[in-house]
C-alpha positions as CSV (number, residue, x, y, z in Angstrom):
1,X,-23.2,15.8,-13.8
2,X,-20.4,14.1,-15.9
3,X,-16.9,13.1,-13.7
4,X,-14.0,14.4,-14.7
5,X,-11.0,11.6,-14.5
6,X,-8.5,13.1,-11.9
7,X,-5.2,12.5,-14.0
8,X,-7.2,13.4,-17.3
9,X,-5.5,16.8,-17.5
10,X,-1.9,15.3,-15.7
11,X,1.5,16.3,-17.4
12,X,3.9,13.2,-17.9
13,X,6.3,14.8,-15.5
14,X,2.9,14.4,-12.3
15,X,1.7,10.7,-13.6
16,X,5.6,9.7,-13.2
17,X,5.6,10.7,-9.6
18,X,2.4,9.6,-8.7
19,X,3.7,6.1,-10.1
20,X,6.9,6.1,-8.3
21,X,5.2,6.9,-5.2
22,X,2.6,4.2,-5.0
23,X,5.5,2.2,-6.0
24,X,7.4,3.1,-2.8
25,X,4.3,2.5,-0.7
26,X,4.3,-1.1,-2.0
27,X,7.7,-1.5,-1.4
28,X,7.2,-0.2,2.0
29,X,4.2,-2.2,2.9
30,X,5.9,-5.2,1.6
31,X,9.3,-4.5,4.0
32,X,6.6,-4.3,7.0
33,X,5.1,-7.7,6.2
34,X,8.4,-9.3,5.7
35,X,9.4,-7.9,9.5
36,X,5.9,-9.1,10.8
37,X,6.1,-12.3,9.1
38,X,10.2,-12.8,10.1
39,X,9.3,-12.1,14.0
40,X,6.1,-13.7,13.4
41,X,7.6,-16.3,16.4
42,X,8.6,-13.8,19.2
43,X,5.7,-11.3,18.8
44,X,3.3,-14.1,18.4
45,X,1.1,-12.5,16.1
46,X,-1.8,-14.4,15.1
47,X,-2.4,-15.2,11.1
48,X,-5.7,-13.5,10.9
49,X,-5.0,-10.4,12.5
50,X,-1.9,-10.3,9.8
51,X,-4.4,-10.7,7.8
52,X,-7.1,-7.7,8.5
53,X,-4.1,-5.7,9.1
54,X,-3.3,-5.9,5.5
55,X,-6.8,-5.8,4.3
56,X,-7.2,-2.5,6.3
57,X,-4.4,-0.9,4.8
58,X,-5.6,-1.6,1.1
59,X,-9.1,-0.6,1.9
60,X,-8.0,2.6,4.0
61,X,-7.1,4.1,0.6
């Protein structure tokens, strides 16, 4: 049975938001790293759990 691409029938106006979103979830995962990594001294988070943390929330997609 062939796939049919999800955004193959998307208007302009739906592939606009969709980008805009998944750019504000960057932007968001990006502020939450730079907190993590700016009170990476008083929380004493460890490197690799930073790490899988990250790698979780990429793959969680």
């Amino acid at each position: 049975m062939p796939t049919i691409p999800f955004f193959k029938h998307a208007t302009l106006r739906e592939i606009i938001i969709t980008r805009l979103c998944c750019g504000a979830d960057i932007v968001v995962i990006l502020c939450c790293v730079g907190y993590l990594v700016g009170r990476y001294p008083a929380v004493e988070l460890r490197w690799p759990w930073l790490i899988g943390a990250l790698l979780a929330r990429v793959f969680s997609r």
